[in-house]
NUPA-814500 format. One record per residue (C-alpha): residue number from 0; x, y, z. Coordinates in steps of 0.001 Angstrom, whole numbers. Layout:
> NUM	X	Y	Z $
...
***
This chain:
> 0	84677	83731	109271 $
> 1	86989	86163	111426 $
> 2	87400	87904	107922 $
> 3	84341	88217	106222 $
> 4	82330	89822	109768 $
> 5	86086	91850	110324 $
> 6	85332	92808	106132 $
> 7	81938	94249	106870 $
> 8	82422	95853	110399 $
> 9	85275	97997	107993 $
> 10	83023	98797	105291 $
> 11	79850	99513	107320 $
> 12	83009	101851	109477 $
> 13	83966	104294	106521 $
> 14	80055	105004	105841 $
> 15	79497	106149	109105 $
> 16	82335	108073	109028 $
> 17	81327	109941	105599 $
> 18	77946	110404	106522 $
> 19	79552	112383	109997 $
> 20	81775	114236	108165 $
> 21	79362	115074	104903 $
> 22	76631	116515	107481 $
> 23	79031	119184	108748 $
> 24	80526	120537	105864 $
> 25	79364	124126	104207 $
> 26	76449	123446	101610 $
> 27	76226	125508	98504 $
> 28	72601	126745	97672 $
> 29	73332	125731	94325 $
> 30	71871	122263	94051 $
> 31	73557	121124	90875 $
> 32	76905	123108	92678 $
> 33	76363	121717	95749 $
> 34	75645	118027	94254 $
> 35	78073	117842	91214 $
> 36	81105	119515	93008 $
> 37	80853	119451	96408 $
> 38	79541	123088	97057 $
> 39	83560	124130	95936 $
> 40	84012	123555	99646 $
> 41	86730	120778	99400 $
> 42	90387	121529	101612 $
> 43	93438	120041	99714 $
> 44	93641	116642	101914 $
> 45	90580	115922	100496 $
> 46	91240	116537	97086 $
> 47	94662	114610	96944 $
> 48	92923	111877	98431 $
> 49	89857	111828	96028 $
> 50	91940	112103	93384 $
> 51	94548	109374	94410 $
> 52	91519	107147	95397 $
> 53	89933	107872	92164 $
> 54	92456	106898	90100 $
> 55	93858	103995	92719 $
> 56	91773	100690	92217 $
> 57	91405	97144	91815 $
> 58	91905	97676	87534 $
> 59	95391	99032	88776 $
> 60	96440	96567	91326 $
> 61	95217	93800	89702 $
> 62	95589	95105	85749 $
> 63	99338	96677	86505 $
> 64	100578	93842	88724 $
> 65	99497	91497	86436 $
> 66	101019	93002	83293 $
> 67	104462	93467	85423 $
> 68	104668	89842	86034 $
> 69	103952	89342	82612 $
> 70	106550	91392	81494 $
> 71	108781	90224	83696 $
> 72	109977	93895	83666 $
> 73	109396	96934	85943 $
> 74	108510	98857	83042 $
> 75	105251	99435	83939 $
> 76	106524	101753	86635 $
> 77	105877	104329	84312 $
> 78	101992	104847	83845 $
> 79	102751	106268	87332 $
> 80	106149	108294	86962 $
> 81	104780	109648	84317 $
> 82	101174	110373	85475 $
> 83	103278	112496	88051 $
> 84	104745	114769	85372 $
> 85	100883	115090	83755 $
> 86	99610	115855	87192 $
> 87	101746	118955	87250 $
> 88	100679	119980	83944 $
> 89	97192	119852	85360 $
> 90	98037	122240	88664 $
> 91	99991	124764	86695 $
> 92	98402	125217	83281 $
> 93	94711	123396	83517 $
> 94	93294	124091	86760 $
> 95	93526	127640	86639 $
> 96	91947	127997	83253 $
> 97	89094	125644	84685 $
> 98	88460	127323	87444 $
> 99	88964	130535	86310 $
> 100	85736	130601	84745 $
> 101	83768	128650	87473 $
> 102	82907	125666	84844 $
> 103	81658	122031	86493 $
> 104	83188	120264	83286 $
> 105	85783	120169	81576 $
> 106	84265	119815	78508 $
> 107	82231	123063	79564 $
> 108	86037	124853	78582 $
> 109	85253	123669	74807 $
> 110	82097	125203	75068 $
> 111	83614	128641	75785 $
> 112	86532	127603	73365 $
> 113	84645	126469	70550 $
> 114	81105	125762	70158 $
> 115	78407	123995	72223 $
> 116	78535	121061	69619 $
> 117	82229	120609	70151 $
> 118	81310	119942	73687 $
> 119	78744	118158	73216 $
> 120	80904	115867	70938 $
> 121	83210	115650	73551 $
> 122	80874	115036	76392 $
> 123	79797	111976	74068 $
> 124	82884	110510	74038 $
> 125	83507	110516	77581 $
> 126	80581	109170	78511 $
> 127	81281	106538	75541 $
> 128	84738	105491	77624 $
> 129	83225	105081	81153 $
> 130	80132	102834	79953 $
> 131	82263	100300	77715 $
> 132	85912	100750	79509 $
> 133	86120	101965	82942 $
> 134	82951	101031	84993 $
> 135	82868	97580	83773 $
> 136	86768	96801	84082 $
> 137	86844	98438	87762 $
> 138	83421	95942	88276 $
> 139	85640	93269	86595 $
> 140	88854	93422	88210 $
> 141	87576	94237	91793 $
> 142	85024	91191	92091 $
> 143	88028	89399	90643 $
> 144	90538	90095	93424 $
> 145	87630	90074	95812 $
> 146	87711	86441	94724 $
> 147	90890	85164	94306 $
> 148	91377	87408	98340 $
> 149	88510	85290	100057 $
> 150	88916	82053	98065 $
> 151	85065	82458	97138 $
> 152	82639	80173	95378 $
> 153	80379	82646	94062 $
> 154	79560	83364	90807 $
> 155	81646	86225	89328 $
> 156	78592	87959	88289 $
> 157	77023	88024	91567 $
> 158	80086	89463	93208 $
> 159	79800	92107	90175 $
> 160	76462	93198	90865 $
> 161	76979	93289	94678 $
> 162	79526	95634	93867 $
> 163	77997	97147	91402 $
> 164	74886	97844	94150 $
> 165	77350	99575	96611 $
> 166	79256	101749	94922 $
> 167	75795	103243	93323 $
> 168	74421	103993	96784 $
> 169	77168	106380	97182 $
> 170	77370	108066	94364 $
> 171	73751	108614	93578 $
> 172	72433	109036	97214 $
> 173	75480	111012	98189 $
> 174	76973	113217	95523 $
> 175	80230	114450	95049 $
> 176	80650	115486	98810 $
> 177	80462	111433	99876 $
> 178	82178	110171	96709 $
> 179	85446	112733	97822 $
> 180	84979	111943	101622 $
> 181	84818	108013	101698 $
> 182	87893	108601	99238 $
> 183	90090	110310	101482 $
> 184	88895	107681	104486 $
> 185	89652	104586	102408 $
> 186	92907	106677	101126 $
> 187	94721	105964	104687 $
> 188	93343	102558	104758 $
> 189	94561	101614	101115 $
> 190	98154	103627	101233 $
> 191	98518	101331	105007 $
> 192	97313	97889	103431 $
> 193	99030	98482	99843 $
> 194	102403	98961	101243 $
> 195	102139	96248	103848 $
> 196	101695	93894	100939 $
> 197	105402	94679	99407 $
> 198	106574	94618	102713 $
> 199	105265	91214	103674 $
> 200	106007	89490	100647 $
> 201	109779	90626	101328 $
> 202	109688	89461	104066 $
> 203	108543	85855	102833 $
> 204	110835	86254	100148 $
> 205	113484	86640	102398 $
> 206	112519	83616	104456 $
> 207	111275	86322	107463 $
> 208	114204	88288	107191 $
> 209	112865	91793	105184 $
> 210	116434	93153	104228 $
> 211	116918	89569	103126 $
> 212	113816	89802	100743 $
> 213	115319	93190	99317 $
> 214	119039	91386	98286 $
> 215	116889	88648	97331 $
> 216	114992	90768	94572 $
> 217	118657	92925	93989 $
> 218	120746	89991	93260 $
> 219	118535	87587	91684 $
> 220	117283	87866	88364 $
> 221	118135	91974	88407 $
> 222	117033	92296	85190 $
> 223	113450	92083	86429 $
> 224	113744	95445	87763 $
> 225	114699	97071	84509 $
> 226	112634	100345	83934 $
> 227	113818	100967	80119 $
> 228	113514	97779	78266 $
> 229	112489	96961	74742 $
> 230	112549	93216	75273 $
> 231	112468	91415	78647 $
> 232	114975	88218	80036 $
> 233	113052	85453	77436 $
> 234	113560	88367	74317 $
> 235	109863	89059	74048 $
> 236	109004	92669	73523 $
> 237	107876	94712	76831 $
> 238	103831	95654	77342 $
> 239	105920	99760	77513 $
> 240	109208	99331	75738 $
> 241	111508	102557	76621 $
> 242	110816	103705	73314 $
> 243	107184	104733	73515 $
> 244	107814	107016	76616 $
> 245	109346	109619	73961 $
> 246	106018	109148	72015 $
> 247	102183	108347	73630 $
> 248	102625	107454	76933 $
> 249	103304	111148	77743 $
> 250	100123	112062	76196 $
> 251	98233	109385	77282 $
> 252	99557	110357	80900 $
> 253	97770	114287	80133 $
> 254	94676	113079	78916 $
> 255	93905	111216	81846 $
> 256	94924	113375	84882 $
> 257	94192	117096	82957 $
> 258	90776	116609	80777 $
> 259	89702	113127	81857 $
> 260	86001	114398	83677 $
> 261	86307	111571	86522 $
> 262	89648	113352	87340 $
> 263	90033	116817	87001 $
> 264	85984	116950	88817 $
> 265	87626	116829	92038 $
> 266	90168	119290	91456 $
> 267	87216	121529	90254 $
> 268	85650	121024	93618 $
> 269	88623	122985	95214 $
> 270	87663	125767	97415 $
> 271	90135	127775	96059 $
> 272	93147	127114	93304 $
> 273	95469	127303	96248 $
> 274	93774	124611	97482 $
> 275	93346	122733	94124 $
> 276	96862	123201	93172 $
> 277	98217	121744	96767 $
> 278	95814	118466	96484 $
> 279	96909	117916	92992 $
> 280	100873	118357	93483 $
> 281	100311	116453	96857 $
> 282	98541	113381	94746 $
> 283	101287	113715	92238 $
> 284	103818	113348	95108 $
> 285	102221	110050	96388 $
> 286	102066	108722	92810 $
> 287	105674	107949	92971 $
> 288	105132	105884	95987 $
> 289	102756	104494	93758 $
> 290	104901	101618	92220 $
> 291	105444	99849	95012 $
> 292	101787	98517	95177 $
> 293	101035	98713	91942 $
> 294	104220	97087	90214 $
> 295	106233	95177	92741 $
> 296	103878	92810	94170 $
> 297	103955	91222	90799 $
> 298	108298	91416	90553 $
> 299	108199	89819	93614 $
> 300	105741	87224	92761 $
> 301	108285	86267	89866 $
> 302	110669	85243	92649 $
> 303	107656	82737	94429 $
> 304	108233	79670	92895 $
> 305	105193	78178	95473 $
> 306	102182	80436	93931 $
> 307	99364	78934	92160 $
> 308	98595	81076	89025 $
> 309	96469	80399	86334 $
> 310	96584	83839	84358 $
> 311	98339	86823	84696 $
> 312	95573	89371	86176 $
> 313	95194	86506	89037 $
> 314	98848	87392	90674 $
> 315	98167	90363	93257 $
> 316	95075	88276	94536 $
> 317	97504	85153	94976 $
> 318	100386	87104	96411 $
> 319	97684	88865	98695 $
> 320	96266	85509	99924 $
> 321	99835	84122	100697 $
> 322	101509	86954	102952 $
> 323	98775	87917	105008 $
> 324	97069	86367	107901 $
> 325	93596	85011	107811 $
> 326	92376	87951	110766 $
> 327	93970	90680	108247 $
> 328	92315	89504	104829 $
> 329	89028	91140	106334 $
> 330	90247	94246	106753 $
> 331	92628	94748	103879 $
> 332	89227	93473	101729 $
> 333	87317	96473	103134 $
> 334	90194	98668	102199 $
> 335	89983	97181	98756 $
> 336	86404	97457	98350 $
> 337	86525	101000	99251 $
> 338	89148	101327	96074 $
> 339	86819	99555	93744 $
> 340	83332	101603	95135 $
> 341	85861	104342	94625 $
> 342	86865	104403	91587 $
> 343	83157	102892	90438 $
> 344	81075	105834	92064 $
> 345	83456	108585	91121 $
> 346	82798	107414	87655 $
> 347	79334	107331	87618 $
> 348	79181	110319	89337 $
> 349	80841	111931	86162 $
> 350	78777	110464	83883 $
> 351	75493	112022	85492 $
> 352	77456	115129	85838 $
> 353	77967	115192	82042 $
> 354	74310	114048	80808 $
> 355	72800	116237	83579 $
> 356	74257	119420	82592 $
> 357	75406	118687	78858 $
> 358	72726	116589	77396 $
> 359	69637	117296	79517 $
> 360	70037	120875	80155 $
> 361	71460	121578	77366 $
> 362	69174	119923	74876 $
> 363	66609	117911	76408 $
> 364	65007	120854	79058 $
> 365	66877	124276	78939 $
> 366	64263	125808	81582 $
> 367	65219	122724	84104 $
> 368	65355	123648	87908 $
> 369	68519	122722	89804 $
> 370	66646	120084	91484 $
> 371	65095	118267	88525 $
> 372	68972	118283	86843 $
> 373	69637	116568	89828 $
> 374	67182	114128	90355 $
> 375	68099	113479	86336 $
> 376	71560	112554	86870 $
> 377	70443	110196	89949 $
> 378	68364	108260	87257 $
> 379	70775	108370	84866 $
> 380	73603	106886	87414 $
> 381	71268	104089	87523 $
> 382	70862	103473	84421 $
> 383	74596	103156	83761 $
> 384	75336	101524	86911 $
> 385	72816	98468	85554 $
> 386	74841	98735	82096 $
> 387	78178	98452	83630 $
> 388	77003	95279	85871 $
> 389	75836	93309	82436 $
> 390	78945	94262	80477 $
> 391	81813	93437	83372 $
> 392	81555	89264	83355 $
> 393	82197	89693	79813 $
> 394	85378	90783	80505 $
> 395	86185	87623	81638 $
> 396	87793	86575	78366 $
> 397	90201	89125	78358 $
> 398	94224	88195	78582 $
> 399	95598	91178	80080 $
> 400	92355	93836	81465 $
> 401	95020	96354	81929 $
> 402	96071	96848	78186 $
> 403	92631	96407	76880 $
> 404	91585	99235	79522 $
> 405	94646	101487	78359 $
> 406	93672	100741	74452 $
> 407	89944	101363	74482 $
> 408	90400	104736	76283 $
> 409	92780	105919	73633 $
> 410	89355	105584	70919 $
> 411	88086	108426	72558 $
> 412	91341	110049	74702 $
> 413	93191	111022	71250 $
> 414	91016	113454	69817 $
> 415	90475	115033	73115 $
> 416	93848	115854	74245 $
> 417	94312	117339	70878 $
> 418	91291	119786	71156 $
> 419	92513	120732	75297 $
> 420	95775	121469	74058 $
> 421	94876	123649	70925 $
> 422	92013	125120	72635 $
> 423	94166	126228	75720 $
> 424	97417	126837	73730 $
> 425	95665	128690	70511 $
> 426	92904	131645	69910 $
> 427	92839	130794	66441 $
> 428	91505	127501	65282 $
> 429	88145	127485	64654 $
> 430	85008	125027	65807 $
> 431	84608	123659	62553 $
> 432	88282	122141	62606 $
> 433	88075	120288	66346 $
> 434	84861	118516	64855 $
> 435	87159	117271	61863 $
> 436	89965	116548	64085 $
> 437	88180	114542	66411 $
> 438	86923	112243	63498 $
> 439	89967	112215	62304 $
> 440	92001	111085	65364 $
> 441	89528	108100	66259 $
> 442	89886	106942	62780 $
> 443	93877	107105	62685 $
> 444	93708	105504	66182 $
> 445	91520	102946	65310 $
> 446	93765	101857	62168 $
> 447	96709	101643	64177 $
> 448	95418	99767	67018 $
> 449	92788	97344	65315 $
> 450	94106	96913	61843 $
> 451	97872	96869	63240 $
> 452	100978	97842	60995 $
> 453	102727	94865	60626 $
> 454	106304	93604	60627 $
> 455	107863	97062	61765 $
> 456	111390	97488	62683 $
> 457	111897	96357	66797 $
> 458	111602	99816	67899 $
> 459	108595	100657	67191 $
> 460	107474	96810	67689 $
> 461	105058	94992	69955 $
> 462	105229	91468	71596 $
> 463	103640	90232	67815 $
> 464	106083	92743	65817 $
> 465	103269	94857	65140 $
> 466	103471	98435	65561 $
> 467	103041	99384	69203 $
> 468	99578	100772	70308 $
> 469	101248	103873	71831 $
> 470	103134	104761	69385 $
> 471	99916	104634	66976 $
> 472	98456	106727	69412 $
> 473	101197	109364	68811 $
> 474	100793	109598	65435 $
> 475	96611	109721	65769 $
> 476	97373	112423	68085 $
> 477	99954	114131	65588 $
> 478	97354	113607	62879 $
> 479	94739	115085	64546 $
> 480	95930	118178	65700 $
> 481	97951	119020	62284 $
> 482	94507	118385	60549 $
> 483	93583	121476	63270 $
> 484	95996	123203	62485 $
> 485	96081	123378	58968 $
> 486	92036	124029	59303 $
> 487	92943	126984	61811 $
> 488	95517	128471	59586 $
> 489	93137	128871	56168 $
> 490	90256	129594	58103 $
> 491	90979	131103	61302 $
> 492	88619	132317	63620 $
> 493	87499	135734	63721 $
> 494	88758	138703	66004 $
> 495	85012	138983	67613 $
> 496	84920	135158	68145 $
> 497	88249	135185	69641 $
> 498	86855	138547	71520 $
> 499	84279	136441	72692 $
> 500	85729	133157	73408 $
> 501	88198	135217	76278 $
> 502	85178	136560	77779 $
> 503	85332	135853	81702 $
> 504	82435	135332	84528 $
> 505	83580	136508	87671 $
> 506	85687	132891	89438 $
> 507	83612	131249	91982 $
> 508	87069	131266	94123 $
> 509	89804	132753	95656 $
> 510	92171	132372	92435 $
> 511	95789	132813	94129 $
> 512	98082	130693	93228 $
> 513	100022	128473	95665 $
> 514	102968	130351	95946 $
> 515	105220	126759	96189 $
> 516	103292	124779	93696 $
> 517	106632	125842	90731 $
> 518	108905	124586	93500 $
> 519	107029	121654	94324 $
> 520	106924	120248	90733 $
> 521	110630	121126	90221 $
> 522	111264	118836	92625 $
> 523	108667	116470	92011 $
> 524	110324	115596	88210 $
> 525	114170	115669	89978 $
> 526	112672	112631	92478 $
> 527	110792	110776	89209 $
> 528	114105	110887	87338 $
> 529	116017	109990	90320 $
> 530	114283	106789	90483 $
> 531	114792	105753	86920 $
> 532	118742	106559	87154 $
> 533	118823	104233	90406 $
> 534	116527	101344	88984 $
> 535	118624	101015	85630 $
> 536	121864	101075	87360 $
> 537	120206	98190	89623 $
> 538	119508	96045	86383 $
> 539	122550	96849	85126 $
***
C-alpha cells in the first residue's frame, strides 16, 4: 500500500513541477513554434535531459537487460557506446545544418535538399515506425515492468491503456515545452533510481558487502562481461557479435540520434546551437554511464541463482522487485513511469509535429492558421495514441521486444540515413534518385531480414546461422546509396537547382558554435574506447 499512494504522490509531484516551470518560460508568438519546439527557448540542461529521457525507457531497461541476460554477454553495451559516437556526429555536422535554416523537422532539410515529395516520403516513413514499432513497444514494455515491479493482477491491457491515457495528456495538452520539462525532472529521478539498482544488486550479490558483489561478478564466470564476442560461454552466437560493429550498428547508431524526428526535435528546440551542441555532447557523455542500468542489471541477474524468471524481457522487473525495499518500489515506479510517459509523449508529439506541418499543411490546407495546425496535431496525437494502445498487448508474443524493436525500425531507418548523408554530404544527386533509393533500401532490407540468407560462414552468422540482421542492414544501406549515386552521377542535378537548394532564411538563433564541443567529443570517443580495452582485458 506504502508503494502504490508513495507511486502516485511522485507522479502527481513532477506535474506540478512542469506545469510551474512551463508557465514561466519565454513563449514564442508563433503557435506552431511555440507548440512544436518549445518557442526555441530551451537552455542545454534541458535539452540533454529531454533527449536522454527520450531515448531512456522501459523498451531499454527491460528490452536491453533482457537481451544481455540472454546473451549471457555484455555485448549489448554497445547500442550505447556507440550511440555516443552518433551523438557527436549529430552536434558537429547535423545540428548546425538544421538549425541553420530554422526548420521544425528534419525531414523539412529534404525538402530544401530535394523535393517536397522526398519529404513527404520520408515523413511517411517515420510516422510508419512510431505507430507499428515505438509507441506500442514503449506501451508494451513499460506496463510490463510496471507489472512484474508491483506484482499486479491486472490485465496487461488495462495497465497499457492507463499508460497509454497519461502520457497523451502531456503531450497533447502540453506541447513540446512539458514533454522537455517533465523529461529533465524525471531525468534526476531515473539517473538516481537506475544506478541504485546495480548498486543494490551488488550488494546482494555480495551477500551485503558491495566490493564483494564487484569480485563476485570479476571472478566468476568473467566471460559474461565480454564486450566483443561472436559466440557466448554455451557457443551460441551473440544478439551483437563484434563483427557487426564494423558494419550496421554504426549506422543504425546515426539514424537514430541525427535524423530520427523524436530525437533530433529537441535539439531543434535549442535556443541557440551553443546551447544545442552542449545538451547533445552532455547527453552523449551520460550515455556511457548508460550501461550500467541498461546492461548490468541483467549480468548480474546471471549470477542470482534465487530469481524466478519465466522469459527473458521479465529479468530487470525481477531483479528490481528483489533488491529494493517495499517503501522504495513506489517511488522508483514513479521514476519509471515518468521514462515510459517519456519516451511515449515525446513520440507522439513527433508524430503530430510531422502530419501537422507535412501532411496537413502541406497538402490537406496550405492557407491553415497556426492555431488550426495546432489544434490538428492535438487530434491527430489522439488518434495515434488510441492506435498504439490496441497494437501494444499484441506484443505480448514476442521473444525478445528489444530485437524486434531494433529490426522493424531498420524497414524504414535504411533508406533514410542514406538520403541525410547524401543530401548533407552531396549537391549533386538529384530528387528523382532518393525516391529510387528509398524503395530500393526497404526492399534489400526486407530480403535480408525476413527472407534471411542462410547457412553463412560464422562471421557474418546469427544465433540460427543466418545472416545477421545488421549486417543486412549494411548492405541495404550500401545498396541504397550506390543506387544514388550512380542516379546522381548520369543525371546530376542542375547548377540552378543546386543554386537553389543552398538558398538560406535568415537562422532563428544565435548560430555560434560551442567553442569546446571538438574537445568535448575528442574526449568523449578516448573514454568509449577506454571502456572496451578495460572490459575485454576483464574477460580475458
Amino acid at each position: 500500500m506504502i508503494s502504490i499512494v508513495s507511486f502516485i504522490l511522485a507522479t502527481g509531484a513532477v506535474a506540478v513541477f512542469t506545469y510551474k516551470i512551463v508557465r514561466r518560460m519565454k513563449k514564442s508568438d508563433n503557435a506552431t513554434e511555440e507548440y512544436f519546439t518549445g518557442g526555441r527557448a530551451l537552455a542545454w540542461p534541458v535539452v540533454a535531459g529531454s533527449l536522454l529521457l527520450t531515448n531512456l525507457s522501459t523498451e531499454q531497461l527491460v528490452g536491453l537487460n533482457g537481451a544481455v541476460f540472454g546473451d549471457k554477454a555484455f555485448v549489448g553495451i554497445a547500442w550505447e557506446a556507440l550511440a555516443a559516437f552518433a551523438m557527436i556526429a549529430t552536434a558537429l555536422v547535423f545540428l548546425p545544418r538544421y538549425l541553420a535554416s530554422g526548420f521544425t523537422t528534419t525531414p523539412a532539410f529534404l525538402e530544401k535538399r530535394f523535393d517536397k515529395t522526398t519529404r513527404s516520403m520520408v515523413s511517411g516513413l517515420f510516422l510508419f515506425g512510431y505507430v507499428t514499432v515505438l509507441l506500442p513497444v514503449v506501451l508494451y514494455t513499460g506496463s510490463l515492468a510496471l507489472i512484474g515491479m508491483f506484482d499486479l493482477n491486472l490485465p496487461l491491457w488495462f495497465v497499457v491503456a492507463t499508460i497509454g491515457i497519461l502520457g497523451s495528456a502531456y503531450a497533447i495538452v502540453g506541447g513540446l515545452k512539458s514533454v522537455a520539462v517533465s523529461d529533465t525532472i524525471n531525468g534526476v529521478g531515473l539517473l538516481v533510481g537506475g544506478l541504485a539498482i546495480p548498486a543494490l544488486a551488488l550488494i546482494a550479490l555480495g551477500d551485503g558487502s558491495f566490493f564483494d558483489g564487484i569480485a563476485k561478478l570479476v571472478n566468476t564466470n568473467p566471460e559474461y562481461l565480454s564486450v566483443l564476442a561472436q559466440t557466448n560461454v554455451d557457443g551460441n552466437v551473440v544478439s551483437v557479435p563484434w563483427p557487426t560493429l564494423l558494419t550496421g550498428m554504426m549506422f543504425i547508431q546515426v539514424f537514430y540520434w541525427s535524423t530520427n524526428q523524436v530525437i533530433v526535435q529537441r535539439a531543434m528546440a535549442a535556443k541557440s546551437l551553443a546551447e544545442g551542441q552542449k545538451g547533445v555532447l552532455f547527453a552523449s557523455t551520460m550515455k556511457l554511464v548508460g550501461p550500467l542500468m541498461l546492461c548490468l542489471p541483467g549480468i548480474i541477474a546471471l549470477h542470482m541463482t534465487d530469481l524466478s524468471i519465466g522469459k527473458q524481457d521479465q529479468v530487470y522487473g525481477a531483479i528490481v522487485r528483489h533488491v529494493l525495499p517495499d517503501w522504495s518500489l513506489g517511488l522508483f515506479a514513479a521514476v519509471l513511469m515518468g521514462s515510459i510517459l517519456s519516451s511515449f509523449n515525446s513520440a507522439l508529439n513527433s508524430a503530430s509535429t510531422l502530419f501537422s506541418l507535412q501532411f496537413y499543411k502541406g497538402y490537406i490546407n496550405p492557407s491553415a492558421s497556426g492555431e488550426k495546425i495546432v489544434s490538428i496535431g492535438k487530434k491527430f496525437g489522439i488518434g495515434l495514441a488510441i492506435a498504439s494502445i490496441f497494437l501494444a498487448p499484441l506484443l505480448n508474443q514476442m521473444q525478445s521486444i528489444f530485437e524486434y524493436l531494433q529490426k522493424v525500425n531498420g524497414l524504414y531507418s535504411v533508406p533514410i540515413i542514406g538520403i541525410f548523408l547524401l543530401g548533407i554530404s552531396t549537391k549533386h544527386v538529384p530528387a528523382i534518385a532518393a525516391k529510387v533509393g528509398m524503395v530500393v533500401g526497404i526492399g534489400f532490407y526486407s530480403f535480408f531480414t525476413f527472407v534471411n540468407i542462410k547457412d553463412v560462414p560464422t562471421f557474418f552468422a546469427n544465433s540460427e546461422g543466418n545472416l545477421h540482421w545488421l549486417h543486412g542492414y549494411f548492405i541495404s544501406f550500401i545498396a541504397s546509396v550506390m543506387v544514388m549515386l550512380i542516379i546522381g552521377y548520369f543525371k546530376p542535378k542542375s547548377a540552378e537547382e543546386i543554386a537553389i537548394s543552398d538558398e538560406r532564411v535568415p537562422a532563428p538563433v544565435d548560430m555560434t558554435p560551442w567553442a569546446q564541443a571538438k574537445k568535448v567529443s575528442i574526449a568523449i570517443m578516448v573514454i568509449t574506447v577506454g571502456i572496451y580495452l578495460v572490459l575485454t582485458w576483464i574477460s580475458g
